[in-house]
BAMI-98118 format. One record per residue: residue in one letter; x, y, z negated of N, C-alpha, C in turn. Coordinates in pm, whole numbers, plus 50000, padded with zeros to 5 digits. Layout:
REM BAMI-98118
aXYZXYZXYZ ...
This chain:
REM BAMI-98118
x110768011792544110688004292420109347996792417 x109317983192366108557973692398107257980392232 x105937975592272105057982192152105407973192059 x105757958092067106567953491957107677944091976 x108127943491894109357934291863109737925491739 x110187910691814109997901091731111057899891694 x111957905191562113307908491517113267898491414 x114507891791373114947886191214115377898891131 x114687897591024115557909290904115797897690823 x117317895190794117927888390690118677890590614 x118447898290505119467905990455120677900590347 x120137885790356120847879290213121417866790353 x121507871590488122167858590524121527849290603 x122057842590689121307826490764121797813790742 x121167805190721121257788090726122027788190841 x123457782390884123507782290985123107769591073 x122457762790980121697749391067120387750691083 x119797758290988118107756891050117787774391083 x118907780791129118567792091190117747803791075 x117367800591002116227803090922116877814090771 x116117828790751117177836290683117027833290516 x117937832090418118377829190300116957835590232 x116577830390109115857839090025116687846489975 x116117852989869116767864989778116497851589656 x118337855289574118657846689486117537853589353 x118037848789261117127853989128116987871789097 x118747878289083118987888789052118137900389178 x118707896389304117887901089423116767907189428 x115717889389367114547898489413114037908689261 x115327903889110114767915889050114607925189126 x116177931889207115677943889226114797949189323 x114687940189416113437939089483112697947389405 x111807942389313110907942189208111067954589149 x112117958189111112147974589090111817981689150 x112577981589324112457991989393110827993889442 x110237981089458108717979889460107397986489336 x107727987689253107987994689106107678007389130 x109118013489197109108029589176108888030589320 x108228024689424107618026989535105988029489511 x105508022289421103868021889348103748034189232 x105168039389210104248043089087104408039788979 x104828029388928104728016688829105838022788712 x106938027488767108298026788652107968042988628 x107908043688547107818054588457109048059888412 x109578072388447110908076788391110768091588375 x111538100188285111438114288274111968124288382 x112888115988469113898120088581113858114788708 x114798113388795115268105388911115418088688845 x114838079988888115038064288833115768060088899 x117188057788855118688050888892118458037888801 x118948027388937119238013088910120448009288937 x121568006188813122798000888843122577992488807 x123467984488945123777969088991125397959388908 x125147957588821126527957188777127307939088813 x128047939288866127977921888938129637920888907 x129537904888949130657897088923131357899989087 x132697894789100133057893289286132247885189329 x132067886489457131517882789553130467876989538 x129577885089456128037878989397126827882489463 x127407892889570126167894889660125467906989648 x125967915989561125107926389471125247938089637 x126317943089738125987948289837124667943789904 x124507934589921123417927289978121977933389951 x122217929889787121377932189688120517946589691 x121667954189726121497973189709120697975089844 x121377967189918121107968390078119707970190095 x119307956790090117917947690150116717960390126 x116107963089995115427970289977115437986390051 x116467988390038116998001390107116478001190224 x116917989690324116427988890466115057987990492 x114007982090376113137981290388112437992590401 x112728006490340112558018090292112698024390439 x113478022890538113818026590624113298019590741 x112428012490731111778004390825110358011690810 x109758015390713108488017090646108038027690598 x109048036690593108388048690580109838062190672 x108168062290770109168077090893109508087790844 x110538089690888110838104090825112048104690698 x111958097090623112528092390538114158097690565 x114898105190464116288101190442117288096790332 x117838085990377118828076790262120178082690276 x121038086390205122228086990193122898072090118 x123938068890199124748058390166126328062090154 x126868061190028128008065890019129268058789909 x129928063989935131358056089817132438065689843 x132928071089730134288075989747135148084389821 x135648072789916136478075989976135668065690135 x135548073190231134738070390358135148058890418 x136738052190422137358043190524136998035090403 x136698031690225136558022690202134838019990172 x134218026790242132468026190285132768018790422 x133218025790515133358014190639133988003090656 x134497999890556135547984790565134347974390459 x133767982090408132857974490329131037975690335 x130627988290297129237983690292128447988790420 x129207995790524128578000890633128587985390772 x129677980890718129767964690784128737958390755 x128677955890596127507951590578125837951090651 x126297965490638124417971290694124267967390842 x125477970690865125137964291053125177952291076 x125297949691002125277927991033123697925890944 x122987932190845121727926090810120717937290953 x121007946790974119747954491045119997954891180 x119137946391243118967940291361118887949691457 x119797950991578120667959291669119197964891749 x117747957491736116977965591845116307972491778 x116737978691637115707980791498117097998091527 x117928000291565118818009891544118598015891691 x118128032091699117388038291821119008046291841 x119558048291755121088061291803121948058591712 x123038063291719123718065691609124868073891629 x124998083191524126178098291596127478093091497 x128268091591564130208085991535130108091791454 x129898104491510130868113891432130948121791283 x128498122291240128418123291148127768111891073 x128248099691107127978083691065126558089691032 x125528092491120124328092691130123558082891173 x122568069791165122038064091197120538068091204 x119638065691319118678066791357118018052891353 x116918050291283116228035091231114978040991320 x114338028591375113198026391419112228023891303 x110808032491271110468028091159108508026291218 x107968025591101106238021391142106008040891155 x105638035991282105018051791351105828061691391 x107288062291358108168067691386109358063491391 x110458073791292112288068591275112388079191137 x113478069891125113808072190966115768072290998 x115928079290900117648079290936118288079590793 x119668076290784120508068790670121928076090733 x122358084490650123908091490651124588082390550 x125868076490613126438071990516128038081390536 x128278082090372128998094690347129758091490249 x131138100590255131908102790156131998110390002 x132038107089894131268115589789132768119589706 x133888119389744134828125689707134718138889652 x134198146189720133568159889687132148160789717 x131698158089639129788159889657129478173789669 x130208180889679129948197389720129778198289871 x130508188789921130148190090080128988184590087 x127738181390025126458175190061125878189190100 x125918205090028125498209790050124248212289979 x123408220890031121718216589997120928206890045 x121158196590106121058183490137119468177790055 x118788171690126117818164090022117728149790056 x117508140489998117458126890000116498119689937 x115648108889987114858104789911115098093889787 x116738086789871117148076789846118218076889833 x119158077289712120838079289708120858063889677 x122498056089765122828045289720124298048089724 x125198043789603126228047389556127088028889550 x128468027689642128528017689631130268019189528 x130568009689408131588010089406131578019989270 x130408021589186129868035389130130968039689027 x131908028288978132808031188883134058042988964 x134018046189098134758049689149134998066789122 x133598071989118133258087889134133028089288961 x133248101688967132808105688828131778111188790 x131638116588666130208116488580129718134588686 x130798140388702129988154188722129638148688891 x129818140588993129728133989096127768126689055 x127888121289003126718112988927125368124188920 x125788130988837125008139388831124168151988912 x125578154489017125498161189135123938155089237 x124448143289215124158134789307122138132389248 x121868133389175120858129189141119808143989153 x120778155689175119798173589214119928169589366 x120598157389445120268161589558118918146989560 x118548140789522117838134189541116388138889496 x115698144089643114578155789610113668156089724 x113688145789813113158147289937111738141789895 x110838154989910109338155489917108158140689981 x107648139089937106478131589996107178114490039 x108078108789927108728101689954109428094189817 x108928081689778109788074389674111138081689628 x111298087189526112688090089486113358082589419 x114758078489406115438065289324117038065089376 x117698063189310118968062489308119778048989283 x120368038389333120758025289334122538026089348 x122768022489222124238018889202124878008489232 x126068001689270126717988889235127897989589233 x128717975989116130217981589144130447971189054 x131917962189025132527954088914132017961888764 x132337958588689132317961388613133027974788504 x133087986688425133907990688457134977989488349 x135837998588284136767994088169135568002988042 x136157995687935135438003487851135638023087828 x134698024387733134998037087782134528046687869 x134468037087943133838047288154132368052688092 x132318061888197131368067988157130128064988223 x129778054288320129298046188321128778034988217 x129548034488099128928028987979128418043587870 x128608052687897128338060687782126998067987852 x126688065887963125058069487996123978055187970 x124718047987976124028033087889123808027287777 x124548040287691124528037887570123778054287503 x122708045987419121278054687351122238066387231 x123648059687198123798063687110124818077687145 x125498079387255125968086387352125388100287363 x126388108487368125858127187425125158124387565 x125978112387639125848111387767125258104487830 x124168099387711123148091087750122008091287836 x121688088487986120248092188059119468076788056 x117948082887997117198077387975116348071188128 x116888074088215116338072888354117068057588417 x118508054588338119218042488448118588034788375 x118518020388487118358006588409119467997688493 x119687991188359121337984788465120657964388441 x120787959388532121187947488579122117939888599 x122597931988539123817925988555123497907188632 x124747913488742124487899988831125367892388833 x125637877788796126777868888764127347865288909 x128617859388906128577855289063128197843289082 x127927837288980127137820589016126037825289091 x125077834189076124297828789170124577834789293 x125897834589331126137832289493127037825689498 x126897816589399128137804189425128337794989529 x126827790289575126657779189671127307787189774 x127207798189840128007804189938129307803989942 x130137805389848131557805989807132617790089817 x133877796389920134837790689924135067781889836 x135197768589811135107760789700136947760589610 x137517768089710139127768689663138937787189584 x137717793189629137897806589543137047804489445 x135847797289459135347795789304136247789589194 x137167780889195137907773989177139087783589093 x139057792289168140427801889136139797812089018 x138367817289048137907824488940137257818188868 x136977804588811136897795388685138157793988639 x139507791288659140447792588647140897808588582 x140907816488571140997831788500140667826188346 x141417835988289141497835688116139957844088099 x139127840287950138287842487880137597856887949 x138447864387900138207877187914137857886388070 x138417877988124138617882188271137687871588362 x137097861388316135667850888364134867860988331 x134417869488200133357873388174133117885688248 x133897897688274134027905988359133917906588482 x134667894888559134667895188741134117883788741 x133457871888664132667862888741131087866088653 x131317872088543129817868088458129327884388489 x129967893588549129897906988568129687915488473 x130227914788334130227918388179131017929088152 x130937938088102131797946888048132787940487919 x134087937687918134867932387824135947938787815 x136267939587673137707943487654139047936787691 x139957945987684141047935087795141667923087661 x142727917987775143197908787641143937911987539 x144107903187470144767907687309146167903287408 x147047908487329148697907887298149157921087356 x150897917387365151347935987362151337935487483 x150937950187525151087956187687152257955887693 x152417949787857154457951987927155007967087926 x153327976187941154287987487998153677995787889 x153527999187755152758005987678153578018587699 x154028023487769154498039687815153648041587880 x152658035687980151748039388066150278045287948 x149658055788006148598059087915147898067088038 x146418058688042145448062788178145088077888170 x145108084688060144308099088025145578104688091 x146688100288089148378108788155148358105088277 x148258093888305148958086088463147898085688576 x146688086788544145908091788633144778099888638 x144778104288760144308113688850144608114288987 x142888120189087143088118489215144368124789270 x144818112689368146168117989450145678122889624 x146518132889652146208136789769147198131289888 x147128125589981147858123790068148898136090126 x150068131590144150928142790210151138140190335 x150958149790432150498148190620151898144890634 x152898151390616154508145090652155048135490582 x154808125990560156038118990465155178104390502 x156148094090523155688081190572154738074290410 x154298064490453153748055490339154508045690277 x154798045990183155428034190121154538021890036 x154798009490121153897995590081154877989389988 x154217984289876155097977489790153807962389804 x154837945489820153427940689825154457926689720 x153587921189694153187907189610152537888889678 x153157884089712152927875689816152647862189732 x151267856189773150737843389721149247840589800 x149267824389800147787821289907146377825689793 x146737822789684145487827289559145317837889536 x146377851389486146197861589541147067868189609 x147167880189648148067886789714147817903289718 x148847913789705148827923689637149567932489711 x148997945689762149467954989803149517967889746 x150257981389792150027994189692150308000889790 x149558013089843149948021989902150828035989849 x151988040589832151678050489745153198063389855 x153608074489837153818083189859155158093989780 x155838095789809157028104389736156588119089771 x156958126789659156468146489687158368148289730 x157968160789748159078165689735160228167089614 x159248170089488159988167989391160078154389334 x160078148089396160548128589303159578125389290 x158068130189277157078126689207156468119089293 x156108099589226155138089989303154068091689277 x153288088289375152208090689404151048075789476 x150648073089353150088057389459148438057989459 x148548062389605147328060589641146418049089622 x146608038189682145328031089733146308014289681 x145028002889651145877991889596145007981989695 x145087970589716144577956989761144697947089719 x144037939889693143867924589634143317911789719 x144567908289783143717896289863143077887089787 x142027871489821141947864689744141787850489829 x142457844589815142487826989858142307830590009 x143417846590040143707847390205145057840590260 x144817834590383146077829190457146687838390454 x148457838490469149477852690446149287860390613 x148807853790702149277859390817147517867990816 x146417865590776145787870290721145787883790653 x146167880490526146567892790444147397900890507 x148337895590643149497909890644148637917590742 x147917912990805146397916190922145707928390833 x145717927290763144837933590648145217945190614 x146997942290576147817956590541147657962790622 x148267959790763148197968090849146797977390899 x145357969290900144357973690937144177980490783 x144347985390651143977991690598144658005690616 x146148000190627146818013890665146138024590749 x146008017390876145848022390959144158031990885 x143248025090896142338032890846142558044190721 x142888041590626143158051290536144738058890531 x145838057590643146018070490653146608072890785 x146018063490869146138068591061147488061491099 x148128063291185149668060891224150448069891178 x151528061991145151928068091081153518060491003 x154788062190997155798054090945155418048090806 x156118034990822155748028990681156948018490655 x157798027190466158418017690420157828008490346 x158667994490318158157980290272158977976190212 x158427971390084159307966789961158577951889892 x159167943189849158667933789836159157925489768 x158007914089734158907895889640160107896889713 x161327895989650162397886989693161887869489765 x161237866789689160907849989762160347852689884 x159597863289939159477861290073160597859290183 x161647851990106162777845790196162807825890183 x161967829790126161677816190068160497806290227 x160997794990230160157790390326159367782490274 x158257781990393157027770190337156747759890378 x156757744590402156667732990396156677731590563 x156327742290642156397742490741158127752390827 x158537752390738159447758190780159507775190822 x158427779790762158287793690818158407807690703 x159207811290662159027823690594158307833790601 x157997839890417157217854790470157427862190566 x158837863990527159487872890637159777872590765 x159277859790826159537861790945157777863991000 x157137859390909155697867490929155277879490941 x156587885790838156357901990872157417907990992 x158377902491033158687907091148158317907891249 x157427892391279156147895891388155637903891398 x154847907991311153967923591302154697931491266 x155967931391293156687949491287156627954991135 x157017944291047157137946690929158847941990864 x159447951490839160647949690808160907951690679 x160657943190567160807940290409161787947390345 x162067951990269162897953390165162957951990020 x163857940089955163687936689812164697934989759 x165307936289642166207932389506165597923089432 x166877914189421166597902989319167067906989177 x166097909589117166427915488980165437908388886 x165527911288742165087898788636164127908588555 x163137901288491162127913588400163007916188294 x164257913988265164807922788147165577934788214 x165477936888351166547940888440165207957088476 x163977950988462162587958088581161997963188463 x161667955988353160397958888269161087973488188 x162417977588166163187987988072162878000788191 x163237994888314163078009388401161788015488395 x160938002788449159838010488484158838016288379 x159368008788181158728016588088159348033988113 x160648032188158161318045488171160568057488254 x160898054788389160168062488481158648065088435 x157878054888384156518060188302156478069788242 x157408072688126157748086788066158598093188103 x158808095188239159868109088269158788120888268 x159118130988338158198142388337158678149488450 x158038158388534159148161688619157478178788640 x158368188288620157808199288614156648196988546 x155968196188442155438192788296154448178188341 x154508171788462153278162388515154508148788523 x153618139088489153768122488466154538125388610 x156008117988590156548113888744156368101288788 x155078095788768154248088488827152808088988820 x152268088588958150208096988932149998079989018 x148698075788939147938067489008146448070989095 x146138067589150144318074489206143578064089136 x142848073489081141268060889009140998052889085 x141198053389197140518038289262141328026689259 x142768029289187143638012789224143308009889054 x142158003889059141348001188893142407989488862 x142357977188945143367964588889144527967388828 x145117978988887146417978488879146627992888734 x145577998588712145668007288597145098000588478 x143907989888536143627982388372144807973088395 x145397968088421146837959788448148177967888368 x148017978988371148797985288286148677990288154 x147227994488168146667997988068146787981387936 x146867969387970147207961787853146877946887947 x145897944088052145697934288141147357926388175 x147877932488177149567928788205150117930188053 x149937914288015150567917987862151687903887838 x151847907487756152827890487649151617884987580 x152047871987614150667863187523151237868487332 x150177869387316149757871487121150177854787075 x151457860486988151877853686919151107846986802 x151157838586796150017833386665151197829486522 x150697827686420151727824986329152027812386279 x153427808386300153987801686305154447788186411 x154297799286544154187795786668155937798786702 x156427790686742157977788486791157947798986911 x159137809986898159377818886971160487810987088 x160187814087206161037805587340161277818387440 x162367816987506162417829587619161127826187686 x160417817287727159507819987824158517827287775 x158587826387602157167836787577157547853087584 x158857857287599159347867187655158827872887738 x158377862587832158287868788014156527872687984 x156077884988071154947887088068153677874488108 x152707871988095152087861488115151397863088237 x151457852788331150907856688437149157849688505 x148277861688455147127858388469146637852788565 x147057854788689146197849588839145077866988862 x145277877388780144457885788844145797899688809 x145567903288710146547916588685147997914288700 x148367905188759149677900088702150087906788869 x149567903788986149777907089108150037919989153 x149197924389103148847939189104150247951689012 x151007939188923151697946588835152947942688947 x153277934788949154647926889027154797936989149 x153937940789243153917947989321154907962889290 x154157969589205154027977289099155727977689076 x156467966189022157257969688978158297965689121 x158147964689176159207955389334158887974589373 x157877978089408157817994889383159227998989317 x158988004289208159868009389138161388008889133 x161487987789132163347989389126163717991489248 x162807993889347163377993389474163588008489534 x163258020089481162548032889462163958036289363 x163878029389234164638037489105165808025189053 x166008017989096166468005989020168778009489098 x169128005989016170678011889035171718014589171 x171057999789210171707995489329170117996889471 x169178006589399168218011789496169218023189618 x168738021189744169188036489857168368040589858 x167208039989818166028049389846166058062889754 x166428064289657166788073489589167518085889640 x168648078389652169948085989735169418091789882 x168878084089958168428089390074167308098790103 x166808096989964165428108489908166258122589894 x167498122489819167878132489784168428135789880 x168998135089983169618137290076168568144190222 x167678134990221166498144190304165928156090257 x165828151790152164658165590083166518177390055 x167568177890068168688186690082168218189090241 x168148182590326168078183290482166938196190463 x165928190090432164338196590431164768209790327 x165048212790264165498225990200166048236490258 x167038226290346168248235990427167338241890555 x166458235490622165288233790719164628251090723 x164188243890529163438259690525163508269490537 x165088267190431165738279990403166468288690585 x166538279690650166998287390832165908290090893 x164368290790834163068292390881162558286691013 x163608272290982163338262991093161968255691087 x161588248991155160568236491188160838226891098 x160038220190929160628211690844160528197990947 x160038198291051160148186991122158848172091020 x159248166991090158798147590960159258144890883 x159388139590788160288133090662159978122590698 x160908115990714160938095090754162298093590738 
């Protein structure tokens, strides 16, 4: 190893014409400015000093969390950062990418696969950064950290939060805790530690809110485009990064109720995945979700493309699958219009047969979809909702929760079938359609999936009961 090295650290990015790396936009170098703060001394708090990042899409706020962090890890040896989110495959599809594209490949001395351990080259020594899964923050252990960064923070919960701030204790070393994440729904408890007036109020966070204008100049001029385009309520939230209430008018599915319908879902090792998806170049919408044995759905994991090419997005399904739940069989349910061709003569569907995707859809009408699937919302099946969502498919639960509504009638406004049909936002509306191409295709009259459910799980009974091998369910 050379005694020095002349490295770029760019953590916000390069010019790609004058080679030369981006400043830090306005919000940035606030936190810059913080973390410099409680590196001196300067911020005064009764506790651990947590900074949540609260941002619009694609506003840069990973970046944001990043930069300082690395600096921390350049500069002082010895040092350990924990970097974490959730659920682990959606830390590596997102902010662990990140980190390896700003921290320059001759600045990284090791790194162990297996316990996503990184070894940093630092002044006088090495400094190292675990980035980790916080699903269960009990597996940290007695763990100490100087530096917790939490990406996605609306994801984990309050006793997670808290966990998380007894492990941040590592001696002779800046202590501080750095959040980021959309915004969350009201309610979250993420707003009730921000609020003075709250049981659950800590006097230790300071939250920042980062718009996505100022990473506009970076942005696709067909996706800025698309999120100026979004109704009132939904600009101020995902572009101004605001906490807002959803929109006024009646929810499609007011049988759905978040305190009932969700809670974490566990994957089942035998039983294939079922994709329900939503097809458009502005957005595009996937759902991962799962059948029990007893009838009961189970939807894991959701996706939201945005102003992606389709052959793109189906790139996407597949590489998420694969990461979050291995190989593995997978049914597919979908728009009916992906029979529909495009100016070029080419259908969805023959996009998904390329990639070994074989569709299945019913052409059915929202007076035909919207009665079932209020139905199946309130069945019950051994005293639990026979439908569970996982906290993390947020679009698609504030989408139910009232985001997926009928426009609010005003008075003396002429009633027309089209004001019938749910209104379709350009954000929750995707996420619901999916959602319901799910369901009639699953529960809907002239569905086989039903029938062939009942008929396996008779197979798989009979299995048991001869103290045979239950074999796969596919």
């Amino acid at each position: 190893m050379p005694e020095t090295l002349d490295v770029v650290f760019s953590p916000y990015g390069v010019d790609p014409e004058s080679n030369q790396a981006y400043p830090p936009h306005p919000t940035q170098r606030e936190i810059l400015d913080w973390v410099h703060s409680v590196r001196e001394g300067k911020l005064k708090t009764q506790g651990i000093p947590v900074l949540y990042l609260q941002h619009g899409v694609d506003a840069g706020g990973t970046r944001a969390i990043l930069a300082p962090v690395v600096e921390c890890l350049f500069e002082y040896p010895g040092i350990r950062i924990l970097d974490g989110r959730k659920d682990f495959n959606d830390l590596r599809l997102s902010a662990m990418e990140t980190f390896e594209e700003i921290v320059p490949r001759d600045l990284i001395l090791s790194r162990d696969n297996q316990e996503h351990r990184y070894s940093i080259l630092a002044k006088g020594g090495s400094s190292t950064i675990f980035f980790r899964e916080l699903k269960d923050v009990r597996g940290l252990g007695s763990q100490e950290f100087a530096i917790i960064v939490v990406h996605e923070a609306h994801e984990i919960d309050i006793v997670a939060y808290r966990t998380l701030k007894q492990r941040c204790r590592q001696s002779g070393y800046p202590l501080m805790i750095l959040m980021e994440g959309n915004p969350p729904s009201q309610g979250h408890w993420l707003e009730q530690i921000l609020d003075p007036k709250s049981l659950e109020y800590d006097s230790d966070i300071t939250r920042i809110i980062l718009s996505s204008y100022e990473n506009w100049n970076f942005m696709n001029p067909a996706y800025r485009a698309s999120l100026e385009s979004m109704p009132p309520a939904w600009r101020k939230r995902y572009l101004l990064g605001e906490t807002a209430a959803l929109p006024s008018g009646t929810p499609v599915y007011p049988a759905f109720v978040e305190a009932v319908h969700v809670r974490e879902t566990r994957i089942i090792p035998d039983r294939p995945i079922i994709r329900s998806m939503d097809f458009g170049f502005r957005r595009a919408a996937c759902l991962w979700s799962q059948l029990e044995d007893s009838g009961k759905l189970l939807i894991h994991k959701e996706w939201m493309a945005l102003e992606t090419p389709e052959d793109q997005f189906i790139d996407g399904v597949i590489l998420r699958t694969n990461a979050w739940f291995g190989q593995r069989p997978c049914k597919d349910y979908g728009d009916p219009a992906a029979r529909n061709r495009d100016p070029n003569g080419v259908a969805t569907l023959d996009r998904l047969q390329k990639k070994g995707i074989q569709l299945f859809y019913q052409q059915t009408t929202y007076s035909q979809r919207i009665p079932l699937v209020n139905r199946k919302l309130s069945e019950m099946i051994s005293g639990e909702p026979a439908i569970l969502l996982d906290p993390s498919c947020r679009i698609l639960i504030e989408g139910l929760s009232g985001g997926y509504h009928y426009e609010e009638m005003k008075e003396g406004q002429e009633f027309t079938v089209k004001r019938d049909l749910p209104f379709h936002d350009s954000w929750f509306s995707h996420t619901a359609n999916a959602f319901e191409y799910l369901i009639v295709n699953l529960y809907g009259h002239s569905a086989p999936a039903v029938s062939k459910f009942i008929s396996r799980k008779k197979n798989r009974m009979r299995m048991l009961a001869n103290a045979k091998s239950p074999g796969v369910w596919f």
